[in-house]
N, C-alpha and C positions, 0 to 999 in steps of 0.2 A: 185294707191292711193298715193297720196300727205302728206308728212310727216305734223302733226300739231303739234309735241313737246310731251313732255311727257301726260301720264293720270296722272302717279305716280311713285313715288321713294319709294319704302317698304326697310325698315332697323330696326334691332331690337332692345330692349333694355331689360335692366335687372330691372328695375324701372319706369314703367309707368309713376307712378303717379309723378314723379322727372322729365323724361321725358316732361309730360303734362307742366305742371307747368314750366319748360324753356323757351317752344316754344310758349306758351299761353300768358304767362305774363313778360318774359321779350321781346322776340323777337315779340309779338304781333301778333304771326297767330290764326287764328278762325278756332276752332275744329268743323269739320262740318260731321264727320260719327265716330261714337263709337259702338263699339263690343264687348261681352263675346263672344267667339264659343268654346263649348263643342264638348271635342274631347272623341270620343264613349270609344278610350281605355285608356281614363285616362287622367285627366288633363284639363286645358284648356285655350285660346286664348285670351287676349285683344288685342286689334287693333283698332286704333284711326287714322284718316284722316284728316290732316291741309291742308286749303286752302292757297297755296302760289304767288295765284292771278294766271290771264289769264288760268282758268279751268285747273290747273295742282295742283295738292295735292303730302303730304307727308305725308307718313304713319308709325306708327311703330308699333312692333307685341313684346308682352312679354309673353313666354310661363310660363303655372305656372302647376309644374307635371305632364307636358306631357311625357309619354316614350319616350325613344331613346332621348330629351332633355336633355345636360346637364344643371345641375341647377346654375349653374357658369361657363361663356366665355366672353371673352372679347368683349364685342359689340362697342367696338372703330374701329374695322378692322383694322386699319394699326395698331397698337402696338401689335393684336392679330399674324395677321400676319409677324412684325418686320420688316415692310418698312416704309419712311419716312412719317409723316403725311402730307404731299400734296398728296401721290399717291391716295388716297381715299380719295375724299370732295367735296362737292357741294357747288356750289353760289347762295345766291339770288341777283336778279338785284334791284342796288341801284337805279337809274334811272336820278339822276346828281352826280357831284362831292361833290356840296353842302349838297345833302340829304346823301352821302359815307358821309362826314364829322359829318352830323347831328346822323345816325347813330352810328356812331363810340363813340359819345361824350353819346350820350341814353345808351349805351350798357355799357363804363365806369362809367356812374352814376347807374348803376344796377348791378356792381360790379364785371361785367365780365373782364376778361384778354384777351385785343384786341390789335395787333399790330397797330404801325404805318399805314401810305398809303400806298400802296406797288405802286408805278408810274411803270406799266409793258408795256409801250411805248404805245400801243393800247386801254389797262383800267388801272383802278387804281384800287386798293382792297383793304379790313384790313381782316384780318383773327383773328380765336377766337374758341376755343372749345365747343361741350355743354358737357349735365353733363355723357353723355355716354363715352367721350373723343376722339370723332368725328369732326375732323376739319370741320368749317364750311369758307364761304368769302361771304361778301356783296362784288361787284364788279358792275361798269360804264365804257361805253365805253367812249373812249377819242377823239374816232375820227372811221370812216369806214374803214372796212378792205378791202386790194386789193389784186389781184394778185400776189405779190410780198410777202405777210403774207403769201398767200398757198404753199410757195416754203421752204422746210426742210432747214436751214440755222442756223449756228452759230449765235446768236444774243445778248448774255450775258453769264454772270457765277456767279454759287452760292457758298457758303460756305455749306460745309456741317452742320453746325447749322440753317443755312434759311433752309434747310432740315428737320427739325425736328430731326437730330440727333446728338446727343453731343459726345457719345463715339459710333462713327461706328464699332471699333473693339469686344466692348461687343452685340452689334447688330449683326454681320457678326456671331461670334463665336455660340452665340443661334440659330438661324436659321438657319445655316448651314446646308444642308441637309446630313446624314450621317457622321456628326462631332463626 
């Protein structure tokens, strides 16, 4: 069997309806499967599926007094976990530079906080949180990738701020395991 890309990316949240309302009306994807599921021992499940084009969806799941759930965690992941916010993020494809730019300029007129371009030699990107605090990236490619992109190689350096992290030592010291 032949890979065709994703059905779906399920991730949680603590806010649904905050959730809905991001991805609906600012980012403009179409909710195309909605669910309550009753969980027998208490509690129970919304779950909402965005079409994020070419038959791939994004889901998210908000338990509401479910056992064994807690009622408070951080559904960002990376700051749950205390790695930078790149390690955890998805892109949607911009599909040119122009519409990365047209994008960019939508998302600052609806009040969101978007980086710059990010020119990463092969695509360009902006990156921007939602309200769960999920790094997200519209990204285009710049040109086709060869042989020479699949070979592990030195190619740049960041700042540990492009990282998403300001103070690594208060990061390092919390996470630590056995600190």
């Amino acid at each position: 069997m032949s890979q065709k890309g994703f059905s779906h990316i399920g991730l949680s949240t603590l806010d649904l309806d905050k959730t809905r309302d991001f991805y609906e009306n600012v980012l403009g994807l179409k909710p195309v499967r909605c669910d309550t599921i009753k969980v027998k021992e208490g509690g129970q499940i919304r779950h909402i599926f965005f079409d994020t084009g070419r038959d791939q969806l994004l889901a998210f799941m908000e338990a509401r007094g479910v056992p064994g759930v807690p009622v408070e965690y951080d559904a960002g992941i990376n700051r749950g976990l205390g790695v930078p916010s790149a390690f955890y993020h998805f892109a949607f494809e911009a599909g040119s530079e122009a519409a990365l730019e047209a994008k960019r300029k939508e998302l600052l007129t609806k009040g969101v906080e978007v980086s710059d371009v990010v020119d990463h030699d092969w695509a360009k990107s902006i990156y921007f949180k939602d309200p769960n605090g999920m790094q997200l990236e519209y990204c285009c490619f710049t040109r086709d990738l060869g042989e020479n992109d699949a070979r592990m190689q030195e190619r740049f350096e960041v700042t540990i701020r492009a990282l998403g992290l300001e103070d690594v030592s208060t990061l390092v010291s919390a996470k630590a395991p056995n600190a």
